[in-house]
NUBAVO-576406 format. One line per 5 residues: number of its first residue (from 1); their letters; for each residue x, y, z of C-alpha. Coordinates in Angstrom, 1 decimal, always signed. Example, Ala and Ser with C-alpha at 12.3 -4.5 7.8 and 13.67 -1.06 7.14 Angstrom:
1> AS> +12.3/-4.5/+7.8  +13.7/-1.1/+7.1
// end
This chain:
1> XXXXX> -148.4/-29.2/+140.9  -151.6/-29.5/+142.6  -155.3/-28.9/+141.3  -158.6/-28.6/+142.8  -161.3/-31.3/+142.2
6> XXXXX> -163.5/-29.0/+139.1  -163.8/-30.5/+136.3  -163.2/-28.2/+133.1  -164.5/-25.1/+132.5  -166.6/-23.3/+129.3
11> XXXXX> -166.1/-20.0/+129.4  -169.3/-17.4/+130.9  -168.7/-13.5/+131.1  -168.6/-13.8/+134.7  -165.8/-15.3/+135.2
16> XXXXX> -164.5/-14.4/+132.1  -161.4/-11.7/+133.8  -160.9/-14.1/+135.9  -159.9/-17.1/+134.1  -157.5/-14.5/+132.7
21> XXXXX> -155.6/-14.9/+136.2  -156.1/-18.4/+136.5  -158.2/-18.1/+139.4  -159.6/-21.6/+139.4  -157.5/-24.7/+139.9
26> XXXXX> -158.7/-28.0/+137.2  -160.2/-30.1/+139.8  -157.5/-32.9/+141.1  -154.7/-33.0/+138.3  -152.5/-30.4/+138.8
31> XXXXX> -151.9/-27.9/+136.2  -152.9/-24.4/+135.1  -156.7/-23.3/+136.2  -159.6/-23.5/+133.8  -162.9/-21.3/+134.9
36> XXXXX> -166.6/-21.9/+134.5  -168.5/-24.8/+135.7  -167.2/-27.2/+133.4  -163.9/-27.0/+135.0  -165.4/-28.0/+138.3
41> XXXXX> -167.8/-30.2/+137.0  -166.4/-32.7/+134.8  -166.1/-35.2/+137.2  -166.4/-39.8/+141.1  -164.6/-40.9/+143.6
46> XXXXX> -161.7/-43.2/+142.5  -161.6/-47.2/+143.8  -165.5/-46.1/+146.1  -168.2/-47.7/+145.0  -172.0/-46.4/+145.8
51> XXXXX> -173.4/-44.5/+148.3  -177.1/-44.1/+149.2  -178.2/-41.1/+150.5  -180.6/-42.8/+153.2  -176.9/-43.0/+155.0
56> XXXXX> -175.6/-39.8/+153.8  -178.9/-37.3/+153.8  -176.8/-34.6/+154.3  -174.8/-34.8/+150.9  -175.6/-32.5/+148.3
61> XXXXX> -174.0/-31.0/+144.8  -174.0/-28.3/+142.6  -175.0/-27.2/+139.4  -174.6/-24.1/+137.1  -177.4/-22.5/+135.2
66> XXXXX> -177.2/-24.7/+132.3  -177.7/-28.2/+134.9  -174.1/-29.0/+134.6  -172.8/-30.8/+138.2  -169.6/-29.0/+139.1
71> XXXXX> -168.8/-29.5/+142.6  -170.6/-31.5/+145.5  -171.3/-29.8/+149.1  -173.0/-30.7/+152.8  -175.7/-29.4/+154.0
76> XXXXX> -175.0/-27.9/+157.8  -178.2/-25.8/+158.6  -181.5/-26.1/+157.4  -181.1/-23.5/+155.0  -177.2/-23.7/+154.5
81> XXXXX> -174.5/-25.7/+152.4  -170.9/-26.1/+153.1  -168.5/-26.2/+150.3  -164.6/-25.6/+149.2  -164.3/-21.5/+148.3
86> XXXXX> -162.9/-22.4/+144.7  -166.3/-24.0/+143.9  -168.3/-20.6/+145.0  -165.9/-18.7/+142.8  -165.8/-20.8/+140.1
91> XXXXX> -169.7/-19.8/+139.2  -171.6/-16.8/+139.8  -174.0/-16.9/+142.8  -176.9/-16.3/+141.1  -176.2/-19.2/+138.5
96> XXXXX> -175.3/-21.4/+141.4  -177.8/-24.5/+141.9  -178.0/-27.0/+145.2  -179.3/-30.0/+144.4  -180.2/-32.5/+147.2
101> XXXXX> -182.0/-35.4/+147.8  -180.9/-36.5/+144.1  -178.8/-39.6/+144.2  -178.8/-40.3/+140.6  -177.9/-37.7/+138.9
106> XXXXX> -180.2/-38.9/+135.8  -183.5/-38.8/+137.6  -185.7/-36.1/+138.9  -185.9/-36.6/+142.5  -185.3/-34.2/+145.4
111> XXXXX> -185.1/-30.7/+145.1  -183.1/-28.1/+142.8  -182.5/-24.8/+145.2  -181.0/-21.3/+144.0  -178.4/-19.9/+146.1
116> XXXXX> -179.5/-16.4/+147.6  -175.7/-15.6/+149.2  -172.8/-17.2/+148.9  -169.5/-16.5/+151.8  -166.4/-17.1/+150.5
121> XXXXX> -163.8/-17.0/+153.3  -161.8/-13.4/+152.9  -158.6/-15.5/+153.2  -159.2/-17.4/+150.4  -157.0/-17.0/+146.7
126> XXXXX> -156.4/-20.5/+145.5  -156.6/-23.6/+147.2  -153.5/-24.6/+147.6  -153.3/-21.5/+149.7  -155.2/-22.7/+152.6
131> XXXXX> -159.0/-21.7/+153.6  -160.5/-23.1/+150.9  -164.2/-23.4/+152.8  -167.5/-21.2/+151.7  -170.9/-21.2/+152.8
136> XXXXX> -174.0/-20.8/+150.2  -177.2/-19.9/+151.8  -180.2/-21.0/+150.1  -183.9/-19.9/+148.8  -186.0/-21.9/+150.6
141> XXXXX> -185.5/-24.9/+153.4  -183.8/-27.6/+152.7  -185.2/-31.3/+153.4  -182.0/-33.0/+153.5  -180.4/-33.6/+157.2
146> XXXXX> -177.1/-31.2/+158.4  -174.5/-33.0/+159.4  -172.1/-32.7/+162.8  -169.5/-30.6/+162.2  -166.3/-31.7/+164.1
151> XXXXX> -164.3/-29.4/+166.5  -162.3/-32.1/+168.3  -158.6/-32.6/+166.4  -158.3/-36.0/+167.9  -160.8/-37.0/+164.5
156> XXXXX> -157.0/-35.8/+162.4  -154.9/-38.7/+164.0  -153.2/-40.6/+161.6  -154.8/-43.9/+160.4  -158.6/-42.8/+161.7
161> XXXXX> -160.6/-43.8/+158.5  -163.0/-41.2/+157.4  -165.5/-41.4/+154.4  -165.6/-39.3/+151.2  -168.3/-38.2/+149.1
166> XXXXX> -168.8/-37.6/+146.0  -170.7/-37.5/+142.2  -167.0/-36.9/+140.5  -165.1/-38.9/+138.0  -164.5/-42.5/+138.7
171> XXXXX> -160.9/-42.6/+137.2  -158.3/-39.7/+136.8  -159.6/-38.5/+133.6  -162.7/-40.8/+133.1  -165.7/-40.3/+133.6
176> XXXXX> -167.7/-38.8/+136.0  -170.6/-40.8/+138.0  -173.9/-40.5/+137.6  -174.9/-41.8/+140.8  -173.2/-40.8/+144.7
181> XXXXX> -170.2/-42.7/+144.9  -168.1/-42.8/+148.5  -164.5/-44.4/+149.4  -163.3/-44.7/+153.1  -159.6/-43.2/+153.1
186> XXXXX> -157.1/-42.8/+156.3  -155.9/-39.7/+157.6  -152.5/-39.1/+156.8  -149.8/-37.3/+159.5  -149.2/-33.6/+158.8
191> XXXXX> -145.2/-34.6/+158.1  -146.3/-37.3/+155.3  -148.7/-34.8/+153.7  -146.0/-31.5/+153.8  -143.6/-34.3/+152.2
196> XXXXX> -146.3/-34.5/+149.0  -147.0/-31.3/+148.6  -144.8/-28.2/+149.8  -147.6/-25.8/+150.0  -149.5/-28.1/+152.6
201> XXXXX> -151.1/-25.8/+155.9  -151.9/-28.1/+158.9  -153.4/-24.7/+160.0  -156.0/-25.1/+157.1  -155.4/-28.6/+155.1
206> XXXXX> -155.4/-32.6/+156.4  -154.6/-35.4/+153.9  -156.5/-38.3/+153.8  -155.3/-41.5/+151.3  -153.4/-44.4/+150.7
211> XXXXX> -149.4/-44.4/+150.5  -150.4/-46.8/+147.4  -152.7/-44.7/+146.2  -155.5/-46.5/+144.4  -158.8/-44.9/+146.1
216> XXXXX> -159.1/-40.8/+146.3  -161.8/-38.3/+145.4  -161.1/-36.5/+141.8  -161.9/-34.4/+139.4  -165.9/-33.2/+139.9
221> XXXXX> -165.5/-34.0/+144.0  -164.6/-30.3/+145.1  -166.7/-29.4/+147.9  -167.7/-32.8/+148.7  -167.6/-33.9/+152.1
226> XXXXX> -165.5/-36.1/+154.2  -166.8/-37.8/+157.3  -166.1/-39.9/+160.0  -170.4/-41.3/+160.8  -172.4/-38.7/+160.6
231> XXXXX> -169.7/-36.0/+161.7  -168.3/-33.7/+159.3  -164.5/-33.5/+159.4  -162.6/-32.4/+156.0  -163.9/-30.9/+152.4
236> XXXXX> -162.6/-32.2/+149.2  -160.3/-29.3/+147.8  -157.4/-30.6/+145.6  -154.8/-33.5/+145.2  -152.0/-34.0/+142.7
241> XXXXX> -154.0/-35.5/+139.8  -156.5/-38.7/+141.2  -155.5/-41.6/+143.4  -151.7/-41.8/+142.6  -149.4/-43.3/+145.2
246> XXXXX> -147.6/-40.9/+147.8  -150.3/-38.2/+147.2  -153.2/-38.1/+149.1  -155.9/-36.1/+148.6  -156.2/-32.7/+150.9
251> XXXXX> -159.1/-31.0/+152.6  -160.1/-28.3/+154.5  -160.0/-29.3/+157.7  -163.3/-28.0/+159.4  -162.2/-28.0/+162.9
256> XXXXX> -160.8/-25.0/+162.0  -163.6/-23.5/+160.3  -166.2/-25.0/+162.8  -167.1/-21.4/+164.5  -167.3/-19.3/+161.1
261> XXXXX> -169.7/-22.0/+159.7  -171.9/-21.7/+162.8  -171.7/-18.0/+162.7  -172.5/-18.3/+159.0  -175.6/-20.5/+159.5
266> XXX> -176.7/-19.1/+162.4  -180.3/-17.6/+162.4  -180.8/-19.6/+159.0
// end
């Protein structure tokens, strides 16, 4: 079965009840849910290679209290960062950390902001449910730059290539990068992506990936964004396991979502 991109999880007392009801997915490989930010964090994307921020200002991720990345996000308002709902839940807000401006992960540049709200679609139960989106507002500006976010469903036509992004692992079970890694990936028909996974939504999900598999986000990648230039057009939210052939990775699609972000950000 199919698991969002967090990596593994330790255990915190706020989301101790509900690892209990396996409310968090493992983060791309499919199994039974593990909680905390480990869970979410353990995490690049597989067959990319590196990204530089200069072309992607507007990706961020996110850390718990103790520094630990455990999902990415995208910054879409001054103030305000896009993410998948399973990567709000998966840490309490006030632990929640956005980090942008920090390529590397192992140096000090950027900015490290606390999250003052986090809106977690009322929809949302697990990913593989559909509206997996949530919008953290943060303390403070931030000095990254938002991104477009798409409204025209022409950008879902199978084949169009899109970009992912993303500080996850680098292999299905490997290890996660240390530096912004992004792959470019083709969207993949609504038919091809039901056949992969019976739960798909086209309501709420698009697939993007190779029938051969071979390049994909994973583990670590939850939240991340996918693009097509500068426009915003999926969120990583959870694949069977990383890059294998026949299933491709699945996001939110944002077209969907486009008006509640607005509304979300607006006056931010």
């Amino acid at each position: 079965m199919p698991k969002t991109r967090l990596p593994g999880r330790r255990p915190n007392a706020v989301l101790a009840a509900a690892a209990l009801v396996t409310a968090m997915l493992g983060a791309a490989a499919l199994t039974t849910v593990a909680t905390g930010p480990e869970a979410a964090a353990s995490g690049a994307i597989v067959g990319g290679e590196k990204a530089s921020l200069a072309e992607h200002p507007y990706a961020v991720y996110l850390v718990d209290d103790a520094g630990t990345q455990f999902c990415g996000g995208v910054i879409v308002s001054s103030s305000a960062v896009a993410t998948a709902a399973h990567c709000a839940e998966a840490v309490s807000t006030k632990d929640i950390r956005v980090v942008v401006g920090r390529e590397d992960k192992r140096t000090n540049e950027g900015s490290t902001l606390s999250v003052s709200k986090a809106w977690v679609h009322p929809d949302f139960e697990k990913a593989e449910e559909g509206d997996d989106i949530a919008v953290l507002t943060v303390r403070g500006r931030l000095p990254g730059r938002a991104v477009s976010v798409a409204r025209d469903t022409d950008v879902y036509a199978a084949g169009t290539k899109a970009t992912v992004l993303g500080w996850g692992r680098v292999a299905d079970g490997g290890d996660r990068s240390d530096y912004l890694r992004g792959a470019v990936v083709p969207m993949v028909s609504d038919s091809t992506c039901k056949q992969a996974y019976g739960s798909y939504d086209p309501a709420s999900m698009v697939c993007a990936g190779y029938q051969q598999g071979g390049i994909d986000a994973c583990k670590g990648d939850s939240g991340g964004p996918l693009v097509i230039g500068d426009t915003l057009v999926g969120i990583v939210s959870f694949g069977d396991g990383c890059a294998k052939p026949g299933k491709p990775g699945v996001y939110t699609r944002v077209t969907t979502f486009a008006g509640t972000i607005a509304q979300q950000t607006r006056g931010r």
